[in-house]
C-alpha positions in Angstrom: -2.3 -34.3 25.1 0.9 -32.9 26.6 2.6 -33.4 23.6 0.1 -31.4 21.2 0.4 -28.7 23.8 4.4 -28.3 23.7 4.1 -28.7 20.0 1.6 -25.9 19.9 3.3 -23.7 22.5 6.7 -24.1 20.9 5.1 -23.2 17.3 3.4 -19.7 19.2 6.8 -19.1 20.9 8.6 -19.0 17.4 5.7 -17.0 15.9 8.2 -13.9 15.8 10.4 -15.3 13.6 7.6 -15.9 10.7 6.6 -12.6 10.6 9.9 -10.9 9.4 10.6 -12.3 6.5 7.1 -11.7 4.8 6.8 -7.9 6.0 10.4 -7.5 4.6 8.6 -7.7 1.3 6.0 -5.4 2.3 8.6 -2.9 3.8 11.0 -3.4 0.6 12.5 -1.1 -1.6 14.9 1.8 -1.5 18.9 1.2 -0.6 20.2 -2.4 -0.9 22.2 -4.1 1.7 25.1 -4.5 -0.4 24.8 -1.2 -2.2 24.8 -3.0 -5.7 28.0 -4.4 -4.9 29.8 -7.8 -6.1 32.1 -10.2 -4.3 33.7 -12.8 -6.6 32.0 -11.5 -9.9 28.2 -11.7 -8.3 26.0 -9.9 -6.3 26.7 -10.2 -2.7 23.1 -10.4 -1.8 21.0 -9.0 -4.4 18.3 -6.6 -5.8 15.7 -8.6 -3.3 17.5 -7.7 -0.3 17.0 -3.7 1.4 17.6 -1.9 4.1 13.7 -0.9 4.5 13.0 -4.6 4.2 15.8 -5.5 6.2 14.9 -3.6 9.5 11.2 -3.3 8.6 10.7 -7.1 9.0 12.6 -7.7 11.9 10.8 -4.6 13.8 7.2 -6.5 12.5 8.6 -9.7 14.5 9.3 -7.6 17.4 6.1 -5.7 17.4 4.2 -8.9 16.8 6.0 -10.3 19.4 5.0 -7.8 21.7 1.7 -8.5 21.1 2.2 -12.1 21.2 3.1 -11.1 25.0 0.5 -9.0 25.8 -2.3 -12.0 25.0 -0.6 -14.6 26.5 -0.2 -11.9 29.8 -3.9 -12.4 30.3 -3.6 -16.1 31.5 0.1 -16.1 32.3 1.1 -12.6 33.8 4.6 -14.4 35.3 6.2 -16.5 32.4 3.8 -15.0 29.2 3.1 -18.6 28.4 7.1 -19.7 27.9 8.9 -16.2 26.8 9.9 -15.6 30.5 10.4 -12.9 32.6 9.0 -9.7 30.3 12.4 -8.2 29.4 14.1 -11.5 28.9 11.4 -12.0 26.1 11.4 -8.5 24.8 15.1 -10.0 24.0 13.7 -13.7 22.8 11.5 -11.9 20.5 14.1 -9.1 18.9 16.8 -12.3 18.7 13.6 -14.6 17.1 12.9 -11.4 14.4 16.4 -10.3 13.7 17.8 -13.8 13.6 15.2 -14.5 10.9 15.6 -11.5 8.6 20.3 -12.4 9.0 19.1 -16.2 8.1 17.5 -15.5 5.0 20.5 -12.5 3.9 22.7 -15.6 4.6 20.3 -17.6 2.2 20.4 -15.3 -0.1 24.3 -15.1 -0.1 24.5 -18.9 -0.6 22.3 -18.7 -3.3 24.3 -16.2 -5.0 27.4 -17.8 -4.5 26.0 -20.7 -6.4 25.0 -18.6 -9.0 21.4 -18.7 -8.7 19.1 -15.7 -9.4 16.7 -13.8 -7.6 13.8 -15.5 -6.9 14.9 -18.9 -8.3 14.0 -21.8 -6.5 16.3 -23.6 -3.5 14.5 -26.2 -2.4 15.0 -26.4 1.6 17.5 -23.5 1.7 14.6 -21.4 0.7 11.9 -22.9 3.6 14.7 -23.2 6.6 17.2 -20.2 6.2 15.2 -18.5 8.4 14.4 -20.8 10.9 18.4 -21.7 11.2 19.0 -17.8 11.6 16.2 -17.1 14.1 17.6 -20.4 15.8 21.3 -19.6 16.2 21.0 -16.0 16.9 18.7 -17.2 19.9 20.7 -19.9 21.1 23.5 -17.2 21.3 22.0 -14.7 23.6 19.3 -17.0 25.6 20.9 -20.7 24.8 18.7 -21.7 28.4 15.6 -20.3 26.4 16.6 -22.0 23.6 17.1 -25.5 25.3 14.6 -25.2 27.5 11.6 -24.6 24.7 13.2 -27.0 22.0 16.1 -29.1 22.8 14.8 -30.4 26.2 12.9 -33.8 27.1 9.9 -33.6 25.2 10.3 -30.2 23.8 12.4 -31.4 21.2 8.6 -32.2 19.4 8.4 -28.6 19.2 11.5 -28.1 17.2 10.0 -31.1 15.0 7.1 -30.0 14.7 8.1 -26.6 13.6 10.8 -27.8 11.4 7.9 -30.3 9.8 5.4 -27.4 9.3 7.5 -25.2 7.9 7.8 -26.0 4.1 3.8 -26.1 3.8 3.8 -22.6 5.8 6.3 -21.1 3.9 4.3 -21.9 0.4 1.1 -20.7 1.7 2.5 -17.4 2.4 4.6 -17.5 -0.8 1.7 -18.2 -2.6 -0.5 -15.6 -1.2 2.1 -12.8 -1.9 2.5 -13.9 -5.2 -1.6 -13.3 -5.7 -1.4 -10.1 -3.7 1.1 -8.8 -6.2 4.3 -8.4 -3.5 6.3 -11.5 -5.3 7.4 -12.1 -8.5 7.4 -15.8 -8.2 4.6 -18.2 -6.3 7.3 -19.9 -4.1 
């Protein structure tokens, strides 16, 4: 039963890092991030990638975060069920978002350096960009955060767990923006 618990906890503790990427396309539009520019004859990131969606996604995280921290405050007012002490999280939570939203603009660079096209499929690139970014921006700021909810002991089922989730959460949502009319392509 402990197990299922970290695996669960560790899962709602990275919650903040799935929202960005999928308000990014809500919030999208209006200046690019590379201001139509090219490095090596291609895009650098692409039409796909904009400020608005850039900053709008990460601030979703965050504000989902937030509220992430105001539930879990109702059973856990000390340690808000792992994120720690409240402004240590606020900084979890902004590293979790923001790390997510410079994962997949690092994705996206990749997949224009191999010439790929917007919206083409990159099979694990395309489903873990994210988590790597949200990941290593993390362990940067709060590495005792990080090892502590993923690396340590039994933890490390966390990290497992989300990494083994992750492929069949990230077509679900694909799939449901592609019927809502925000993507282009199901995946």
């Amino acid at each position: 039963m402990e197990a299922i618990t970290i695996m669960v906890l560790g899962l709602w503790l990275f919650l903040p890092a799935m929202i960005p990427n999928s308000a990014a396309v809500v919030f999208g539009g209006g200046t690019k991030i590379d201001f139509g520019r090219s490095w090596r004859g291609r895009r650098i990131f692409g039409d796909g990638k904009s400020w608005r969606g850039f900053f709008g996604g990460a601030f979703s995280g965050i504000a989902f975060g937030l509220v992430l921290i105001g539930i879990s405050s109702i059973w856990d007012p000390v340690d808000y069920w792992g994120y720690g002490p409240f402004w240590d999280n606020v900084g979890v939570i902004a590293c979790l978002s923001f790390g997510a939203v410079l994962g997949d603009l690092c994705g996206a660079f990749i997949k224009r350096r191999l010439g790929m096209e917007r919206g083409q499929k990159a099979p694990v690139l395309d489903q873990y960009d994210f988590v790597i970014g949200a990941f290593l921006l993390t362990a940067l700021f709060h590495p005792e955060w990080v090892y502590s909810t993923y690396v340590e002991g039994w933890h490390i089922l966390a990290l497992l767990f989300i990494l083994l989730i992750m492929f069949a959460v990230h077509r679900i949502v694909n799939i449901i923006g592609y019927r809502m009319g925000l993507k282009k392509e199901p995946w």
